[in-house]
C-alpha positions in Angstrom: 0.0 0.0 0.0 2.9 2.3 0.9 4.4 1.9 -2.8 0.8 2.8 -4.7 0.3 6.0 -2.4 3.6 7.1 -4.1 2.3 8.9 -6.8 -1.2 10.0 -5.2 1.4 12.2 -2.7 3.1 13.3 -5.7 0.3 14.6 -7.4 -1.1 16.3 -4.0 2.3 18.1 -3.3 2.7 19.0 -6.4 -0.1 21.5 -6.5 0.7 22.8 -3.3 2.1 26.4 -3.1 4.9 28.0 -5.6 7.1 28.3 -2.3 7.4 24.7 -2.2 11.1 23.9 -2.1 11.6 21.7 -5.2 14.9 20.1 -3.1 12.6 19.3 -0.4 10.3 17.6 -2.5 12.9 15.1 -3.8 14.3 14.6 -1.3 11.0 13.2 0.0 10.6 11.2 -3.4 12.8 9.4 -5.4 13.2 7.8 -8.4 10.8 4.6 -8.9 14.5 2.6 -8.3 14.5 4.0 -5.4 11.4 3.9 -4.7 11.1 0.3 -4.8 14.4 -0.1 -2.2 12.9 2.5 0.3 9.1 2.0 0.2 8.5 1.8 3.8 9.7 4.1 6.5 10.3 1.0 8.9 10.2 2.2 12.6 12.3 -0.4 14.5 11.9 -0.9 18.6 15.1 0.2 20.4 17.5 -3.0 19.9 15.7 -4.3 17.4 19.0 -4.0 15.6 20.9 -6.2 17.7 22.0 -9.4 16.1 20.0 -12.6 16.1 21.3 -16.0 16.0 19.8 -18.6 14.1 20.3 -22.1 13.6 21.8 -23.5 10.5 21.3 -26.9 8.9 23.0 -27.5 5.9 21.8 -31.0 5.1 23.2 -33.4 2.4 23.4 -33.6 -1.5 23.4 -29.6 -2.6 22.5 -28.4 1.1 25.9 -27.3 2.0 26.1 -25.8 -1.3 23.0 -23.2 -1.2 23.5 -23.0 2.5 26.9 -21.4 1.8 25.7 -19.3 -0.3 23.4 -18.0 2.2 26.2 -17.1 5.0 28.3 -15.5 1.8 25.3 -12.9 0.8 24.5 -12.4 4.6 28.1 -11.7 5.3 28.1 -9.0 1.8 25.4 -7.5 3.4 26.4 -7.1 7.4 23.1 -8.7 8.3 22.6 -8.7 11.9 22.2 -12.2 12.5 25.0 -15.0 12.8 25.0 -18.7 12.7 24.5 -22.0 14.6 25.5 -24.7 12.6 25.0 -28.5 12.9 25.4 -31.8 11.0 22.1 -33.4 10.5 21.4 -35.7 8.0 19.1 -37.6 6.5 20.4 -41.4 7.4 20.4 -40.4 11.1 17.5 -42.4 13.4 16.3 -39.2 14.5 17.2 -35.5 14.5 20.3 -34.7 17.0 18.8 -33.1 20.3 21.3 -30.4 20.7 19.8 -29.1 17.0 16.7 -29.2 18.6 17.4 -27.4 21.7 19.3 -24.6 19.3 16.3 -24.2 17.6 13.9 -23.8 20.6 16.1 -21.4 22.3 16.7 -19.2 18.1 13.1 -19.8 17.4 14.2 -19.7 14.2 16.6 -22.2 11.5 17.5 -22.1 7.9 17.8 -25.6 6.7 18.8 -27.4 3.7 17.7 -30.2 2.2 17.3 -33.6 3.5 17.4 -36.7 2.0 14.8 -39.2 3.3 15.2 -42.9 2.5 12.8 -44.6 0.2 11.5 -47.7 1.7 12.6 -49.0 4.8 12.4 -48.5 8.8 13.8 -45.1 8.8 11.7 -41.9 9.2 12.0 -38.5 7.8 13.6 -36.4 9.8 12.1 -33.2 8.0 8.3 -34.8 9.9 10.5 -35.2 12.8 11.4 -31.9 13.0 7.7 -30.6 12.0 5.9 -32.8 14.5 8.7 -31.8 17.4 8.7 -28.0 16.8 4.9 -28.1 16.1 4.9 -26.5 12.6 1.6 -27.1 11.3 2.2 -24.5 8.7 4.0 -25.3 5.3 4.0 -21.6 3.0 5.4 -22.2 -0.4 5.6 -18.7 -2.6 5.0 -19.7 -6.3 5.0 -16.3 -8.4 6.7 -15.8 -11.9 9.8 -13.8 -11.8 11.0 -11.1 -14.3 12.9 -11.9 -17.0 12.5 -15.7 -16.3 10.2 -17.4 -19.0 7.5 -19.5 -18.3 4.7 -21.0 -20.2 2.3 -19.3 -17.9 2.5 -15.4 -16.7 0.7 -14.0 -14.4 0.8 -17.1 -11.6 1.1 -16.0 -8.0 0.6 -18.2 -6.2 0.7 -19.3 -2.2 0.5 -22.8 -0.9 -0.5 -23.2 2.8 -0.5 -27.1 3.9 -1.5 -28.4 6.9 2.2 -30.0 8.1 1.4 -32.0 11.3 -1.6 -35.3 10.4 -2.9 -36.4 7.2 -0.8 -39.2 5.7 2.1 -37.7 7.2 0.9 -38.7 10.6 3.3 -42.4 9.9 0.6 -44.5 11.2 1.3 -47.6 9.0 1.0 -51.2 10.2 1.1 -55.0 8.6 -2.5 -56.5 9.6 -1.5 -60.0 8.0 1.3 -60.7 5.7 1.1 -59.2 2.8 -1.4 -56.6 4.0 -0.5 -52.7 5.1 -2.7 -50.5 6.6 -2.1 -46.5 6.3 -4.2 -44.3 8.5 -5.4 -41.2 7.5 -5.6 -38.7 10.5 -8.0 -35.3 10.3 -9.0 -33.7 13.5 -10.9 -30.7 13.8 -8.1 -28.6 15.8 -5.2 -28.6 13.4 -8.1 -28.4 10.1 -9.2 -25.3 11.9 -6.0 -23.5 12.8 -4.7 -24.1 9.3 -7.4 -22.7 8.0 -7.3 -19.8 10.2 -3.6 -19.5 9.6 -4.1 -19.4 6.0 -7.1 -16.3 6.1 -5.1 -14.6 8.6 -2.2 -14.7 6.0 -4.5 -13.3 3.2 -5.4 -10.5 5.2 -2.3 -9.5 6.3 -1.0 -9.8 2.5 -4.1 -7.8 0.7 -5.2 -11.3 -1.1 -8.4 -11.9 -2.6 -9.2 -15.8 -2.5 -8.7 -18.4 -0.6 -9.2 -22.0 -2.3 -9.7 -25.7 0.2 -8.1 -28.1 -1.7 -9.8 -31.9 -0.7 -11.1 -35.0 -2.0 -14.3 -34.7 -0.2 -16.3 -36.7 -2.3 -14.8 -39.8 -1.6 -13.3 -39.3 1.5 -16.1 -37.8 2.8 -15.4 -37.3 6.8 -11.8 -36.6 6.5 -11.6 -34.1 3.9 -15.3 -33.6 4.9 -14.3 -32.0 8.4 -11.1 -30.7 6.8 -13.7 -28.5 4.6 -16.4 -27.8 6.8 -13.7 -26.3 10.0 -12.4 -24.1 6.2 -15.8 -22.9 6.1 -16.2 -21.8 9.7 -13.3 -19.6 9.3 -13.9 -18.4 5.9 -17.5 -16.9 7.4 -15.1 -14.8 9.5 -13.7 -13.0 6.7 -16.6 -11.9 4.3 -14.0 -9.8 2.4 -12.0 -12.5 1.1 -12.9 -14.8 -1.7 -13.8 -18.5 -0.6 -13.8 -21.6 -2.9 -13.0 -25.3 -3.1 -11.7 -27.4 -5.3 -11.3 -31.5 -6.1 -7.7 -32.2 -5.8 -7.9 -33.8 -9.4 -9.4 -31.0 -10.6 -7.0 -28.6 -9.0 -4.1 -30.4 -10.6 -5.6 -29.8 -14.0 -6.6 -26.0 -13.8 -3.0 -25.7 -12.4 -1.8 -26.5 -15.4 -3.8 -24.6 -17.9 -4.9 -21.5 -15.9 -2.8 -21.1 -12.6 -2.8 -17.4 -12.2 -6.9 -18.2 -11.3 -5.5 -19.3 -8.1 -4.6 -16.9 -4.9 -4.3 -18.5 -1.6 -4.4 -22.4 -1.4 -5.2 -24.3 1.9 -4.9 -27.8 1.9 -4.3 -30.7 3.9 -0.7 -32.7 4.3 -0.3 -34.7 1.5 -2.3 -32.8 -1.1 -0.4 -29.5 -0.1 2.9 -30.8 -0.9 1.7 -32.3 -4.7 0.0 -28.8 -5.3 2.7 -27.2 -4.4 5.4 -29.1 -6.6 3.3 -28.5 -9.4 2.9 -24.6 -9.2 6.4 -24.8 -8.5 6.9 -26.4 -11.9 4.7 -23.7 -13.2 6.0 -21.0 -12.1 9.7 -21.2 -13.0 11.1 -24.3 -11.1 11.8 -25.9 -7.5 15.3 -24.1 -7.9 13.9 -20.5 -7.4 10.1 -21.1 -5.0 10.9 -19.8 -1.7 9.2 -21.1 1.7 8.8 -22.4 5.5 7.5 -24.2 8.2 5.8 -22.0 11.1 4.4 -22.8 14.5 3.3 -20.5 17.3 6.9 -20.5 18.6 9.5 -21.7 15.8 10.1 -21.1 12.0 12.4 -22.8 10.0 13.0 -21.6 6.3 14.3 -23.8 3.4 13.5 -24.5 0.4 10.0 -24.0 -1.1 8.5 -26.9 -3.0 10.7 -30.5 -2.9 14.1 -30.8 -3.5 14.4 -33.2 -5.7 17.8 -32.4 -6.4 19.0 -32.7 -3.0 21.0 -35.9 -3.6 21.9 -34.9 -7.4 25.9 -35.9 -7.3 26.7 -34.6 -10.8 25.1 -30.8 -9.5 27.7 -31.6 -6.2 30.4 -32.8 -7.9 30.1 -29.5 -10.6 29.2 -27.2 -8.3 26.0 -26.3 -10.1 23.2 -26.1 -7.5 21.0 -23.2 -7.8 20.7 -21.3 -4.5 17.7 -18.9 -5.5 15.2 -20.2 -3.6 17.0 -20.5 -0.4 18.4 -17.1 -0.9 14.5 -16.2 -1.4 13.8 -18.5 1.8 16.4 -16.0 3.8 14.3 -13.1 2.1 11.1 -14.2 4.1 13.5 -15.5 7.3 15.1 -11.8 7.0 11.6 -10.1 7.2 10.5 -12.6 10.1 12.8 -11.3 12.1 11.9 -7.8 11.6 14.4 -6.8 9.5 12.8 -5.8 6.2 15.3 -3.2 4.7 17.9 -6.6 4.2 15.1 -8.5 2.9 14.3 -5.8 0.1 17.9 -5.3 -0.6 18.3 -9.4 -0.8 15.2 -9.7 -3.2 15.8 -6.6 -5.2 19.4 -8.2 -6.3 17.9 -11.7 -7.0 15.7 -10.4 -8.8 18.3 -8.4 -10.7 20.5 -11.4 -11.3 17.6 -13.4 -13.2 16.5 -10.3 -15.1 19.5 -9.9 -16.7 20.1 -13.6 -17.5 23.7 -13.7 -17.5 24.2 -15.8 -14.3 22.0 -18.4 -14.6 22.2 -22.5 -13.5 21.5 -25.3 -15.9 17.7 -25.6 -14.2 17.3 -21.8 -15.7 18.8 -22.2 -19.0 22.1 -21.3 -18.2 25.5 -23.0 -17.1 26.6 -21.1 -14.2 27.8 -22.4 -11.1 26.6 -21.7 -7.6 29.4 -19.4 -6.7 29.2 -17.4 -10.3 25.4 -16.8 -9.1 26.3 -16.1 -5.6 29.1 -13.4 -6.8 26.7 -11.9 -9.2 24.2 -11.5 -6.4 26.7 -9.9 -4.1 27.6 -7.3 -7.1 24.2 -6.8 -7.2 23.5 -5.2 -3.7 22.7 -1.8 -3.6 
């Protein structure tokens, strides 16, 4: 809102009285550049400036990659934050405990990717982490961004998934040989609070729609209560758009006409197949920031699913592309209230991938991590 007032002021100022001082005037406005860096006068709290410590898991495969590039850009830009780092992978039994206590006392992580075993008695530790910090909120940003072509424009898109039951819940057992069952959990309290979660995020970010994402008509008290606790809630915000959608269906229309979509609440499984597909859309896994939130933690990695994570030829040449965990920092940067290094981060991403000339093999080009890191360092205003 502060950026579109821009030019009303303008135009009010500029009919105001011949005395006006025209080097008081731009000082007060500057060029749309500018503009865009300093929209908001941001009034910090005294010691709001003082640094924060967060804790840092760089994870396997191309984790320790895009995580480095992270602590290089936040280094170029004196952010005031500094890191905690630990080795967690995705082989481990269970995530170490003094990462977990790091993260309690930070309330906050950047994380990399890890890799969870197909098959087998191991668990994922990214669930583990989810179920012990009480994250019930995956947000994955899906948007087109300049200068990057897509076969769709327009898509912005945010995916809010329920992160905590649903298939995810691991409640799998052998009746008889030969025989698995898989339960399916819904309740009522986490349907509701995602729900709320994901109106209260419209609100606060001037959307229009929010769309429940279910399969309703065959799984008809699950997703059933999963809709009707989205329809409470949606009653209690008459000025934003409510729909639903099929899953199937959703899939579909996200493929011919995604920028229909706004807000998307869904539950566990569905959230994280909806997301990977506007991901697709929208330019690629390689450059979709997002999170996990709870009441009292956050951690930030990469948006939609990493499939690359354990891609040895992108380790071995060095090739990963750290946009979207440099995005992730972007939203981790304004979570901690400091939204002038967050501009200043997105403004020279943004930049990088206008131009083109530093791009990975996932965008069309052959760059290397570090070429794209060094061109978003340069970049920094």
């Amino acid at each position: 809102m502060a950026r579109r007032s821009v030019p009303i002021l303008k135009q009010l100022l500029s009919k105001s009285s011949a005395s006006d001082s025209p080097a008081l005037l731009s000082s007060c406005f500057k060029s749309p550049i500018d503009a865009h860096n300093r929209s908001v006068t941001y009034m910090p709290r005294p010691g709001d400036g003082a640094p924060r410590t967060v804790t840092l898991i760089p994870g396997d495969g191309i984790g320790p990659l895009v995580t480095g590039a992270v602590e290089q850009v936040m280094d170029a830009m004196h952010a005031p934050l500094y890191f905690e780092k630990f080795e967690v992978h995705g082989d481990m039994k269970k995530v170490p405990q003094e990462a977990i206590d790091s993260i309690k006392k930070n309330k906050v992580c950047l994380k990399g990717g890890l890799v969870t075993p197909v098959g087998g008695g191991v668990s994922s530790l990214n669930v583990q982490l989810r179920k012990e910090l009480d994250l019930y909120a995956s947000l994955v940003n899906c948007f087109n961004l300049p200068g990057l072509p897509t076969r769709h424009e327009n898509v912005d898109i945010v995916v809010i998934r329920e992160n905590t039951e649903g298939e995810y819940a691991g409640l799998e057992h052998e009746v008889v040989p030969g025989v698995v069952e898989s339960l399916k959990v819904i309740t009522k309290f986490c349907s509701e609070r995602i729900a709320k979660y994901a109106f209260e995020y419209a609100y606060l970010n001037n959307r229009k729609k929010v769309t429940a994402v279910h399969k309703a008509n065959i799984m008809k008290l699950a997703d059933g209560l999963f809709l009707e606790s989205c329809r409470e809630v949606a009653r209690k915000y008459p000025g934003i758009k409510y729909n639903e959608v099929i899953v199937d269906n959703c899939c579909m229309q996200l493929v011919s006409k995604p920028e229909q979509f706004d807000v998307m609440v869904t539950p566990n499984l569905y959230g994280n197949l909806v997301a990977n597909t506007a991901a697709g859309i929208a330019g690629g896994t390689g450059v979709m920031p997002g999170g996990n939130v709870g009441a009292d933690h956050a951690v930030f990695e990469q948006g939609a699913s990493a499939g690359n994570v354990g891609n040895e030829r992108l380790v071995e040449q060095k090739k990963a592309n750290p946009v979207a965990l440099l995005l992730s920092s972007a939203m981790m940067l304004r979570h901690l209230q400091f939204p002038s290094f967050a501009d200043r981060l997105e403004t020279a991403v943004e930049k990088v991938i206008s131009e083109g000339k530093y791009r990975t093999k996932d965008l069309g080009g052959q760059s290397t991590t570090q070429e794209v890191v060094d061109a978003v360092i340069a970049a920094l205003d």
